[in-house]
N, C-alpha and C positions, 0 to 999 in steps of 0.2 A: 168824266172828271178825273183829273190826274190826281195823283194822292204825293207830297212831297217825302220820300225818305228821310230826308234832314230834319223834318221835324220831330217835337216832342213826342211823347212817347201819346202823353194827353190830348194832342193834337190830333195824330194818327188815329185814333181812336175816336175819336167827333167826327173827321173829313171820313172814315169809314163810315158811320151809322149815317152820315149825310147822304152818302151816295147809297148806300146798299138796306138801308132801315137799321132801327134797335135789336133786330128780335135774333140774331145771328151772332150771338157772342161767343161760341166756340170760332167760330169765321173770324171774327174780329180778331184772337188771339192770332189765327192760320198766317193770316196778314199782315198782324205786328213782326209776328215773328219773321216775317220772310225778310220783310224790309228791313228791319231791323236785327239782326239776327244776333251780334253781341252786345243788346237788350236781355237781364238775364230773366226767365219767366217770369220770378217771381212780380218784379217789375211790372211788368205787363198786371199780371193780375191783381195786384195793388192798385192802379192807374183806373180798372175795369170796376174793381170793389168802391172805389172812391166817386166814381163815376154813376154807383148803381143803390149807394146808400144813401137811405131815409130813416126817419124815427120806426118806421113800422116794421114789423117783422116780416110779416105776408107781403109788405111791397117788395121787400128786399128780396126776401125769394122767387119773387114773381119776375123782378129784374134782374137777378143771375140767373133765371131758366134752367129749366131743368138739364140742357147740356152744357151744362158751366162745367168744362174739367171734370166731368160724372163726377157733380159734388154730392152725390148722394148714391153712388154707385162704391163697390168694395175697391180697397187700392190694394193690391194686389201686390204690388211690392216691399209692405211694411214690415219693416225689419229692424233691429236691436238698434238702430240709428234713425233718429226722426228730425226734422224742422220743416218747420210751418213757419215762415216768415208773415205770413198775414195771419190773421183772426181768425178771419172771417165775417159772417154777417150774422153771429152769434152771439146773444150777451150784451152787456154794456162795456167798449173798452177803457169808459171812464171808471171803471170798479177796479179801484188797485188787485193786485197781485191775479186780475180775471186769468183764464189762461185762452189758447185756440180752441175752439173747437172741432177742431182737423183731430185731434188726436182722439175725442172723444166719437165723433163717429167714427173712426176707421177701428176701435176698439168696439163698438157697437153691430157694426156689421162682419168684422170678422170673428166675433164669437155669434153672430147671429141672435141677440138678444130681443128677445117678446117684452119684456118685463126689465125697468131700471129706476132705480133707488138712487138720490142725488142726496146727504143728508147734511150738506154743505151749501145749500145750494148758488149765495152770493148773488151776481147780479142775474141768474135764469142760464147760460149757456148751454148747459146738458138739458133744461126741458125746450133750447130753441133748437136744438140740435135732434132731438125727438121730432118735437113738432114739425122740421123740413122735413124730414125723412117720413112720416107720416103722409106727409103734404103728397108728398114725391111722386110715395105710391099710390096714395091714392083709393087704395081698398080697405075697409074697416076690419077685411078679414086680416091684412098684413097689417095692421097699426101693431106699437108698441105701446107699452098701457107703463107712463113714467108717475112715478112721486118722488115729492121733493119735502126737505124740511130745512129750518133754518134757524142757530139762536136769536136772530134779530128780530125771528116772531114767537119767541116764547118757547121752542124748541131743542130741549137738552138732549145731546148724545149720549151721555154717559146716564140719564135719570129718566129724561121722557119716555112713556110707551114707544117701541119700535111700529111700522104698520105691521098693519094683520098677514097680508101677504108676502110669500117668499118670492124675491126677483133672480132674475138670471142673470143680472149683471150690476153691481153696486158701484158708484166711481167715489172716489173720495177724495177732495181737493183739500186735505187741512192748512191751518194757516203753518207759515215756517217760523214757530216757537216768535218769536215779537221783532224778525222783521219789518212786517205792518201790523200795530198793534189795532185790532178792530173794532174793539168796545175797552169797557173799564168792567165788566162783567166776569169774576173770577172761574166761570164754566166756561171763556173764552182760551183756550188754546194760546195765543195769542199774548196773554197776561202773565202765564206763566212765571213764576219770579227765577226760577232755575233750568235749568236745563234736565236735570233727574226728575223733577214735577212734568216739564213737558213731555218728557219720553214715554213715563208712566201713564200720563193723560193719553198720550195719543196713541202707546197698545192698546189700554182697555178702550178704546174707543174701534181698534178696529179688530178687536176681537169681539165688539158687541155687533158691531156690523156682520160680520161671517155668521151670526146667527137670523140676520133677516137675510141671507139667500137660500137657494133651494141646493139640495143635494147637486154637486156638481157646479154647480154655480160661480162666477168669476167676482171678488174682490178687485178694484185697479186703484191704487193708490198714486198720486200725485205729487212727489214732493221733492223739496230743493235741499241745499244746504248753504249754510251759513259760515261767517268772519265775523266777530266779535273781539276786540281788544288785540289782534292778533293771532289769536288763537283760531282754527278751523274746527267747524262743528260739523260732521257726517248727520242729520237730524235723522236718517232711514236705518240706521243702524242696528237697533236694536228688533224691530219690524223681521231683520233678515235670520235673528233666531228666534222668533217668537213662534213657540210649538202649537199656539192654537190657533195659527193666518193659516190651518188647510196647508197646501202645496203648494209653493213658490215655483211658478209654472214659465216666468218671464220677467227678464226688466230690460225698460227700453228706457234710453238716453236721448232724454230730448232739448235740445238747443232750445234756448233763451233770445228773445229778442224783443228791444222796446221796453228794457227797465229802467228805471228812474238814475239807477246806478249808471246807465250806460250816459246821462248826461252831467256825472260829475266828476270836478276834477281832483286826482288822488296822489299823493305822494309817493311817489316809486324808492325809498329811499330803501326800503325792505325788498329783497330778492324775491320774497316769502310772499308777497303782493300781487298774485296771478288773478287777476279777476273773474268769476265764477259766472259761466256763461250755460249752464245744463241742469237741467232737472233729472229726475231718475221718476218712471212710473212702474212699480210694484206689480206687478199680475197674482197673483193668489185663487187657486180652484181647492173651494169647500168638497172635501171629502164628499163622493157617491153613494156611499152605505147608509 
C-alpha cells in the first residue's frame, strides 16, 4: 500500500495502522516523521493522542502503549525550561486551570518518588499519572503508594488532619489567587478578597505541607502569575523567602498552552500588555536531620 505524503498528518496515521496494524505507535511517529519531516512532533503526537483517547483511563493507556515516547520511562533531558504542548492522557482537560501531566511524572521519576501526596487534587492527574506509571511496571514491589485530598470533598489544607504518612514527594497545584474562582467557600484560595490574605494562605499552606513529607523529601509547587487592573502580580514571591519551604533546590519555567486567555481579544493600547504565557514550579527539599 503506498502511503501519500501530502496528506494530513490524521490521515498518515490511519493509512499507517491500515497497512502495518495499531499496536506500533512509536513506528507510527518513525513514519510521520520521515514523511513529513516539517511536521513539528508535537503535532504528531497530538494527532496520535486524539486518535487513542476514550473516557477510560486503562484504555487510554492501553492505546499509547507502553512505548509511546517512553511515557513512562525518565526524560533525561529535563531542564530549568519545560513545555508540554499536549496533556496528555491524564486528568480531565475539561477542568479549568488542569495542568499536563508530562511535568508531573518527569518530577516523579527524576526524584524517584515511592510515596506522593496531591492535596489539590482537581480533576485526578497526578493520581492518573501514578496509576500509568504503576500500570507500566507492572510489579507491586515498584508501585508508588499515592493520596490525594481535596476541598470539594470536605478537605481543608490549612485545618483538616494531614495523612498519617510521610511522602517523598508532595506536588502542589494551588489555585492563582481568583483567576478561576473555584467555589464561594472562604478556605478556597481562590476567594481570597486580597492579595496579602492570598499570600498568607498559601505560605501557611505550604509550610503545612513540608510537614507531611519525610526528611529529605521534595515539596513541587506549581504556580503562575497574574494582571489585574494593570497592575502585575508575581503570586510565587513571597514562597522564594519563606524560611520554613526547607531548600529551594530548583525552579523550572514552564510554558503555557491552551488557556482561555489565549482565545480573547485584548487591547494592545498599553505597551505594559505582554501576555503571560509561563508558569514557574517551586522545587523545595525538607531538611535531612
Amino acid at each position: 500500500m503506498r502511503i501519500d505524503a501530502t496528506a494530513t498528518v490524521k490521515n498518515l496515521i490511519l493509512e499507517f495502522v491500515e497497512k502495518n496494524g495499531g499496536g506500533h505507535i512509536k513506528e507510527i511517529h518513525l513514519a510521520v516523521a520521515e514523511l513529513r519531516p516539517e511536521v513539528p512532533e508535537h503535532t504528531v503526537r497530538a494527532r496520535l493522542s486524539e486518535l487513542a483517547r476514550t473516557d477510560d483511563l486503562e484504555e487510554r493507556l492501553k492505546a499509547f502503549g507502553n512505548g509511546f515516547y517512553g511515557l513512562y520511562e525518565e526524560n533525561k533531558e529535563l531542564c530549568s525550561i519545560v513545555s508540554y504542548p499536549e496533556r496528555g492522557p491524564w486528568g480531565d482537560p475539561r477542568y479549568r486551570g488542569n495542568c499536563s501531566g508530562y511535568l508531573v511524572k518527569d518530577l516523579v521519576l527524576r526524584f524517584g518518588a515511592r510515596s506522593i501526596f496531591d492535596p489539590a487534587e482537581g480533576s485526578g492527574t497526578v493520581r492518573d499519572v501514578v496509576a500509568g506509571i504503576n500500570q507500566y511496571r507492572g510489579s507491586p514491589a515498584q508501585a508508588i503508594h499515592y493520596e490525594g485530598r481535596d476541598l470539594k470533598t470536605g478537605w481543608d489544607l490549612l485545618a483538616s488532619p494531614l495523612p498519617e504518612q510521610k511522602f517523598d514527594l508532595v506536588w502542589f497545584h494551588p489555585a492563582y489567587w481568583d483567576i478561576v474562582r473555584y467555589s464561594d467557600d472562604p478556605r478556597d484560595l481562590s476567594t481570597c478578597p486580597t492579595l496579602e490574605d492570598f499570600e498568607a494562605k498559601l505560605n501557611r499552606s505550604c509550610e503545612r505541607l513540608m510537614e507531611a513529607l519525610r526528611p529529605g523529601g521534595v515539596l513541587a509547587v506549581l504556580i503562575g502569575d497574574k494582571r489585574k487592573s494593570g497592575d502585575y502580580y508575581c503570586l510565587m514571591r513571597t514562597l522564594l523567602m519563606n524560611p520554613n519551604l526547607g531548600r529551594l533546590k530548583a525552579v523550572l519555567i514552564k510554558l503555557q498552552f491552551n488557556c482561555v486567555s489565549d482565545r480573547r481579544q485584548y487591547s494592545f493600547a498599553s505597551p505594559f500588555l505582554i501576555p503571560i504565557k509561563h508558569e514557574y514550579c517551586l522545587v523545595f527539599q525538607k531538611g535531612k536531620a
